[in-house]
C-alpha positions in Angstrom: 10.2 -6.6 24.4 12.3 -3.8 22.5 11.6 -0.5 23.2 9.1 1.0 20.1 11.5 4.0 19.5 14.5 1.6 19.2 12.9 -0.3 17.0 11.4 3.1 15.2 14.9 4.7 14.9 16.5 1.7 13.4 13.8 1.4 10.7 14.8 5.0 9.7 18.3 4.5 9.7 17.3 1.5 7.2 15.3 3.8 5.2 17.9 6.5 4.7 20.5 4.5 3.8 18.6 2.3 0.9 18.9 -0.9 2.7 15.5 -2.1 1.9 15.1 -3.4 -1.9 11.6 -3.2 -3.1 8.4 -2.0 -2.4 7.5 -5.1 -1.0 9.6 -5.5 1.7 9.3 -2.0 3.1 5.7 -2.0 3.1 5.5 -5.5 5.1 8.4 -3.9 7.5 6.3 -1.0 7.6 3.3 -3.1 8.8 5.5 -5.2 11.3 6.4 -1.5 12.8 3.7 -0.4 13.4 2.2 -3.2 14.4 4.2 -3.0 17.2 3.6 0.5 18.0 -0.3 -0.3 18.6 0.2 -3.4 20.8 2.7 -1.0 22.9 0.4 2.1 22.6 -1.7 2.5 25.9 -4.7 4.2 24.9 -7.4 6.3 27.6 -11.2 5.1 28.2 -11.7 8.3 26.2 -10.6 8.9 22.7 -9.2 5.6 22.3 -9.3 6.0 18.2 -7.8 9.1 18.6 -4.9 7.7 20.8 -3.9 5.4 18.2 -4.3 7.6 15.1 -1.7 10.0 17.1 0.8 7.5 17.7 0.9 5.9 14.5 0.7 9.5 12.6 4.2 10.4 14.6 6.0 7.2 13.3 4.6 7.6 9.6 5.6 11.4 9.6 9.2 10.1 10.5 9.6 7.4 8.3 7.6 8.8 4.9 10.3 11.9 5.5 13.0 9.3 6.0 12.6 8.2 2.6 9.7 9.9 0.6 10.2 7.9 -2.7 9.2 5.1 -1.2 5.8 5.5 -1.7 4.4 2.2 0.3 5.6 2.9 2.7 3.1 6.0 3.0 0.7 3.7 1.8 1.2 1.4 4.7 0.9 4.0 7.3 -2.4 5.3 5.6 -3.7 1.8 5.4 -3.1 1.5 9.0 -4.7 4.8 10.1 -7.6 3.5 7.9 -7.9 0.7 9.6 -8.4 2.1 12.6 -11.3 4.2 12.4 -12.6 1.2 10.3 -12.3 -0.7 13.5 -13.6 2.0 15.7 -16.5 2.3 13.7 -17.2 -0.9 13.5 -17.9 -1.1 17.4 -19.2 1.7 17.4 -21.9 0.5 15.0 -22.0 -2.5 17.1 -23.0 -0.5 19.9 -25.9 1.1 18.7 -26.8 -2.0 16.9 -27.4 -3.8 20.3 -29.3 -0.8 22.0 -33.2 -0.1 22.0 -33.9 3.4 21.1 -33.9 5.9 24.2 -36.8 7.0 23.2 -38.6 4.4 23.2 -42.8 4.4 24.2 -44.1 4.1 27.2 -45.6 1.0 26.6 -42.4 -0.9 26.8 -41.6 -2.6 30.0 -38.8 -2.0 32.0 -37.6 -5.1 31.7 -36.5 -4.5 28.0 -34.7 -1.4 29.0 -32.6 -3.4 31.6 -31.6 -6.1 29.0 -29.9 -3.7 26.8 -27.7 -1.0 28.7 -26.1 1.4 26.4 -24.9 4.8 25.9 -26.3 7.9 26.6 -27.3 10.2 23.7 -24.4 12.2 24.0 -21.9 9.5 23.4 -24.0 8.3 20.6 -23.8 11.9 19.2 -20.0 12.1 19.8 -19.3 8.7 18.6 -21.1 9.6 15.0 -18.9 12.6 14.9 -15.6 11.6 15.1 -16.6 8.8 12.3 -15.3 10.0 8.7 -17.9 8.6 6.5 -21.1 6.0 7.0 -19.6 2.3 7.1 -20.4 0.1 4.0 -23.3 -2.3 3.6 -20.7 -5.3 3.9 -19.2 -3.9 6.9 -23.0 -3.6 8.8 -23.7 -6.8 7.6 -20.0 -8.5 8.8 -21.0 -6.5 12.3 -24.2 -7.2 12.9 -24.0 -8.4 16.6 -26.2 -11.9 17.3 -28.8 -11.4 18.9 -28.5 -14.8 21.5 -25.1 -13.1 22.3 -25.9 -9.8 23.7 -25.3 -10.3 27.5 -28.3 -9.7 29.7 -27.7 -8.2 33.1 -30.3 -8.0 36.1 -31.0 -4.3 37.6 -29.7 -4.8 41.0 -28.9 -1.3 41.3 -26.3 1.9 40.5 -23.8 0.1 42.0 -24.0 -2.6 39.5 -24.3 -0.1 36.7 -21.3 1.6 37.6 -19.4 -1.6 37.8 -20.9 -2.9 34.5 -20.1 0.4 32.2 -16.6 0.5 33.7 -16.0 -3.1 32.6 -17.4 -2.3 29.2 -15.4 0.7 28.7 -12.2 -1.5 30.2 -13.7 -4.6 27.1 -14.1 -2.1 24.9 -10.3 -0.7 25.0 -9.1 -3.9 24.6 -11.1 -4.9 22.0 -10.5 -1.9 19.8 -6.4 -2.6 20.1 -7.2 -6.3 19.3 -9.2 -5.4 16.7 -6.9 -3.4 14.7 -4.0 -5.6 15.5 -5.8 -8.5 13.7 -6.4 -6.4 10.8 -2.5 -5.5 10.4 -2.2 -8.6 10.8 -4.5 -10.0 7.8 -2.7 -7.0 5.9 0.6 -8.3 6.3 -0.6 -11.4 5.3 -2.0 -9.9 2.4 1.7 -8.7 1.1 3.1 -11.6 2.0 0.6 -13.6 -0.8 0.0 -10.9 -2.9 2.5 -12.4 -5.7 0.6 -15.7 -5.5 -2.7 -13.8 -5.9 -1.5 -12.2 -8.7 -0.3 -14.9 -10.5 -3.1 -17.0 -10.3 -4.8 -14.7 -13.0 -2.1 -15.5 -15.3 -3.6 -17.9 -17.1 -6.5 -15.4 -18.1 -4.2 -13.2 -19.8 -1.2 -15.0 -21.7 -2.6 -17.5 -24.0 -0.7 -20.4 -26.5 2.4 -19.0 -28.8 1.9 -15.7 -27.6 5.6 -13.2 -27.3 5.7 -11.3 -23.9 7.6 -8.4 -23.3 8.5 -7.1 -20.0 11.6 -4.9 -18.8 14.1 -5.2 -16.0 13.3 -7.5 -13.5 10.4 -8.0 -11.1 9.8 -10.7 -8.8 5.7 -10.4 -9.5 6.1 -10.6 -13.1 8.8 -14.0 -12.5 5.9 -15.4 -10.8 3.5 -14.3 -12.9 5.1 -15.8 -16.3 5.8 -18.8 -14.3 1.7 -19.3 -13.3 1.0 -19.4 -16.8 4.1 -22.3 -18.0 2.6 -24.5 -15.1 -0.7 -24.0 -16.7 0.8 -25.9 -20.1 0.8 -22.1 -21.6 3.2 -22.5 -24.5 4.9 -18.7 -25.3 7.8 -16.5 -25.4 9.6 -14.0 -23.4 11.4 -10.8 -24.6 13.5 -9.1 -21.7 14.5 -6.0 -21.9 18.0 -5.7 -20.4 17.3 -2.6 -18.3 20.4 -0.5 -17.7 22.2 0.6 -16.4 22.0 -2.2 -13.2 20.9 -4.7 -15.9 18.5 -6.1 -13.6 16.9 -7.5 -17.4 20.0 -10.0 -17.0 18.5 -11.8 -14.0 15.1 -11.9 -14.8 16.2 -14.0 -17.8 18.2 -16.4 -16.2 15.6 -16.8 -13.8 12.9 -17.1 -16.6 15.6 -20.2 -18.4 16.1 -21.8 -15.0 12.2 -21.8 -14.7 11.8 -23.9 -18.3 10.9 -20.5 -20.4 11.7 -19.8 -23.7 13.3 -16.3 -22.8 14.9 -13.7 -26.2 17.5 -11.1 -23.4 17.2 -7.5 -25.7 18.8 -4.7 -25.3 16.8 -1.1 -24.3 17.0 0.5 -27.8 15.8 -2.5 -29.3 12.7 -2.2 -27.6 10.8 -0.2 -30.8 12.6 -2.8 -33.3 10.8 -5.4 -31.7 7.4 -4.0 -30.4 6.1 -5.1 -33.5 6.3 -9.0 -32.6 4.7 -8.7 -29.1 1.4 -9.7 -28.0 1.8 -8.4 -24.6 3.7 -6.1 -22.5 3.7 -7.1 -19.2 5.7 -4.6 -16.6 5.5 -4.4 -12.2 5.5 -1.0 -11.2 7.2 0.8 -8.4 3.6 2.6 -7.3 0.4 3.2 -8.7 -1.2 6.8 -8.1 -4.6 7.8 -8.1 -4.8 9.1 -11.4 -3.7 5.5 -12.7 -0.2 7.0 -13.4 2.8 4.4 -12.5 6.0 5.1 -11.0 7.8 2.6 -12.9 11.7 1.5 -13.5 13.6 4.0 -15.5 12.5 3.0 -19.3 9.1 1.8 -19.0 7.8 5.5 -20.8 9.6 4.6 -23.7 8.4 0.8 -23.9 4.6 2.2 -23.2 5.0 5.0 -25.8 6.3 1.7 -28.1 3.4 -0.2 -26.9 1.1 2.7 -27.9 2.3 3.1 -31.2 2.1 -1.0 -32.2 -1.3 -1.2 -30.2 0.2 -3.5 -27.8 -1.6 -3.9 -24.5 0.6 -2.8 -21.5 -0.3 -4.8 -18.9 0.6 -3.2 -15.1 1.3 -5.8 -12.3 0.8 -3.9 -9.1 0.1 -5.7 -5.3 -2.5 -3.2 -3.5 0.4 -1.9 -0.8 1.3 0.2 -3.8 -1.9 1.4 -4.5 -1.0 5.3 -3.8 -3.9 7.6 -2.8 -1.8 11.1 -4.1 -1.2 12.2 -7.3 1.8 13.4 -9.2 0.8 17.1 -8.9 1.2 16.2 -5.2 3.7 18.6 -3.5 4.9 15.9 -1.1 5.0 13.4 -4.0 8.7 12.2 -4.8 8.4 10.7 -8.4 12.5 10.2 -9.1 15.6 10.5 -7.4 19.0 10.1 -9.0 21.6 7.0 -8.3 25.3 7.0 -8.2 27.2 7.5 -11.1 29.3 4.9 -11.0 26.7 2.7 -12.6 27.2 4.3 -15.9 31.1 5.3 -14.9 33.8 4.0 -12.7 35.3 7.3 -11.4 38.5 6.5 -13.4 36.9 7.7 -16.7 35.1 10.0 -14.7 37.9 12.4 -13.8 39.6 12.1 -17.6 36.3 14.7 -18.2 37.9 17.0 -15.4 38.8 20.5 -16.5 42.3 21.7 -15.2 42.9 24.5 -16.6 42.0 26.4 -13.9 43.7 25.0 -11.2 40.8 23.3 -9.4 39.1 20.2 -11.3 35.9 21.6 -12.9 34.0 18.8 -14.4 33.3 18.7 -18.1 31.3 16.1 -18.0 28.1 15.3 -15.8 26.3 12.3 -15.3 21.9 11.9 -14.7 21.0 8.7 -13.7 17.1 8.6 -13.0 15.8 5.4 -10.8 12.0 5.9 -12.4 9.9 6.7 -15.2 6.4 8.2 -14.7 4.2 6.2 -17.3 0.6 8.4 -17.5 -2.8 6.0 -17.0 -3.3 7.0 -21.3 -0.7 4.4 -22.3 -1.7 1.8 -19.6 -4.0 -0.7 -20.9 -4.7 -2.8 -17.5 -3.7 -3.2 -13.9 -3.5 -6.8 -12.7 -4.0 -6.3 -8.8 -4.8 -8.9 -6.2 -8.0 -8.6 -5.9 -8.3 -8.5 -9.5 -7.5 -6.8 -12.8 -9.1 -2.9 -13.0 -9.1 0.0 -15.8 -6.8 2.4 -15.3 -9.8 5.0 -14.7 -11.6 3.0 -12.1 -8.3 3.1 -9.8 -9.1 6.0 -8.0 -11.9 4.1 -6.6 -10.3 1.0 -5.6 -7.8 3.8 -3.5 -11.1 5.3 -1.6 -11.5 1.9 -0.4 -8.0 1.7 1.1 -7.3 5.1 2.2 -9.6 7.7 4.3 -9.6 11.3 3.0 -7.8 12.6 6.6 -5.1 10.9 6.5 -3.9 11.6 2.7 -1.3 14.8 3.9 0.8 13.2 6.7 3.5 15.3 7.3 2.2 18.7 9.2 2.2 22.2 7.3 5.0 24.3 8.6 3.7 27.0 10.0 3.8 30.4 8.1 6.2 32.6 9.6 5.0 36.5 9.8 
């Protein structure tokens, strides 16, 4: 098996250099990572929660400042961290679940005291501590332990006893690492369906001879559009070209190939033709807690269109890019700039030199933005997959995800005097 850091170190390399398109992809590589780092992580009798939380904190802090646009993958390494405390407090819960009370009356026979061995009070009381909030209704209900299949054990002694609570603290180490990896696991399942699951809602949105507009090109939306055509839906598409990588170009050709009647606009026609659209249907880049999206660079101006005509603007988002920050955030990156050379070859980029002076001072310079910030005001829905939500009930679809310690995961620097 590859050593974790290799493995680690290569991801970041990956991440520095851009060689991961998509949100997608780096949040299910980001889930394959660390996925690894848990089944390789050996964890103490003691603090195994802890152990874990540590380990995958240290690879998150390396790769969110490896790349900190790329919000998921963030979002991946909080989902994880949730996860396991989730799954340590689920066995904790367990545990005192399938104890009797220690104080119990004196009435009750021995007998029932030596059918349930648990923990003493002061593991109880530590356990309850390190948990971050009470567990859910649906999570006491999915771990309440069957009564038939609580083991019983005969009091034969300390000897026994001692044997018996080192094989349950042995169990229980395993079982909290097994625990956790099935649920990264189900989550990486989760992104790897999370298109389908979107797109089966499609044909509760986009009815008969309805226009759609959407901009650029996202693989969600492609599936999305294509959900509702194999549901007989009968409409048209309006693709917005989006430069300056024109990414609009293959959407549409993927849309033709597909059997859709597709209309390939350019950017600045976008307000001309507002006026004709039913829908605006857009994927996002990541969705922040406010309900703001980090969207492809013109997505403001077709929102502020989609205002003004009161279009719906419809947001298709998978839940790994449901971000638990906000934009105020001070380790929140909403943009970064791309190369030049998509808007000019470096030909007609050193005409606009200045000379004059001996050394080339440019005349000219050139901003090209990857994303626009679209605020939750001019965003009418979010089709997720687990279902379509208001803009203002986001925030609590993110408390679900995310715990409230692990929201800041790169460490303060400390002041210096």
């Amino acid at each position: 098996m590859p050593d974790v850091q290799s493995l680690v170190n290569e991801f970041i390399l990956k991440l520095k250099k851009r060689k991961i398109e998509g949100s997608q992809a780096n949040a299910r590589q980001t889930a394959v990572l660390l996925r690894s780092v848990i089944s390789q992580q050996r964890i103490p009798y003691t603090s195994q929660a802890a152990a874990l939380i540590d380990a995958v904190r240290a690879v998150g802090q390396q790769l969110t400042a490896a790349n900190p646009i790329e919000l998921a993958v963030g979002n991946i390494v909080r989902r994880v961290l949730h996860i396991i405390r989730e799954e340590d407090l689920s066995l904790t819960t367990g545990a005192i679940e399938g104890l009797n009370v220690s104080s119990v009356s004196d009435d009750d026979s021995d007998t029932d005291k030596d059918d349930n061995p648990g923990l003493s009070a002061a593991a109880l009381a530590a356990a309850a501590r390190s948990t971050l909030r009470p567990p859910s209704l649906q999570t006491l209900l999915e771990d309440l332990p069957d009564s038939s299949a609580i083991p019983h054990t005969s009091s034969s002694g300390d000897n026994s006893d001692g044997k018996s609570k080192s094989a349950d603290k042995s169990t229980k180490s395993r079982k909290l690492k097994h625990d956790v990896i099935e649920a990264v696991n189900e989550l990486i399942q989760d992104i790897d369906t999370c298109h389908d699951q979107i797109a089966e809602q499609a044909v509760e949105h986009i009815h008969h001879n309805e226009v759609i507009l959407t901009l650029g090109s996202s693989k969600t939306v492609l599936e999305f559009l294509c959900a509702a055509k194999e549901k007989k839906r009968s409409f048209r598409v309006f693709v917005a070209e989006g430069a300056p990588r024109y990414q609009g170009h293959l959407l549409a050709k993927e849309l033709v190939a597909r059997g859709l009647q597709t209309t390939l606009i350019t950017d600045s026609a976008v307000f001309a033709m507002i006026s004709r659209v039913n829908m605006v249907i857009v994927g996002a880049h990541a969705v922040m807690a406010n309900g703001g999206v980090i969207a492809p660079v013109g997505l403001n101006m077709v929102a502020l269109a989609a205002q003004r005509h009161a279009v719906p603007f419809v947001v298709l988002a998978g839940c790994h890019k449901l971000c638990p920050l906000y934009p105020h955030n001070p380790e929140v990156l909403l943009n970064e700039l791309r190369s030049p050379s998509e808007l000019l070859d470096f030909g007609e980029f050193s005409d606009c030199m200045d000379f004059g002076y001996g050394t080339g001072t440019p005349l000219l310079h050139v901003v090209n933005p990857t994303f626009d910030y679209v605020p939750p005001k001019l965003v009418s829905l979010f089709i997720t997959d687990i279902g379509g939500h208001n803009p203002s009930y986001m925030y609590r679809l993110i408390a679900d995800y995310y715990s409230a310690d692990d929201l800041v995961l790169q460490k303060k620097a400390a002041s210096v005097n």
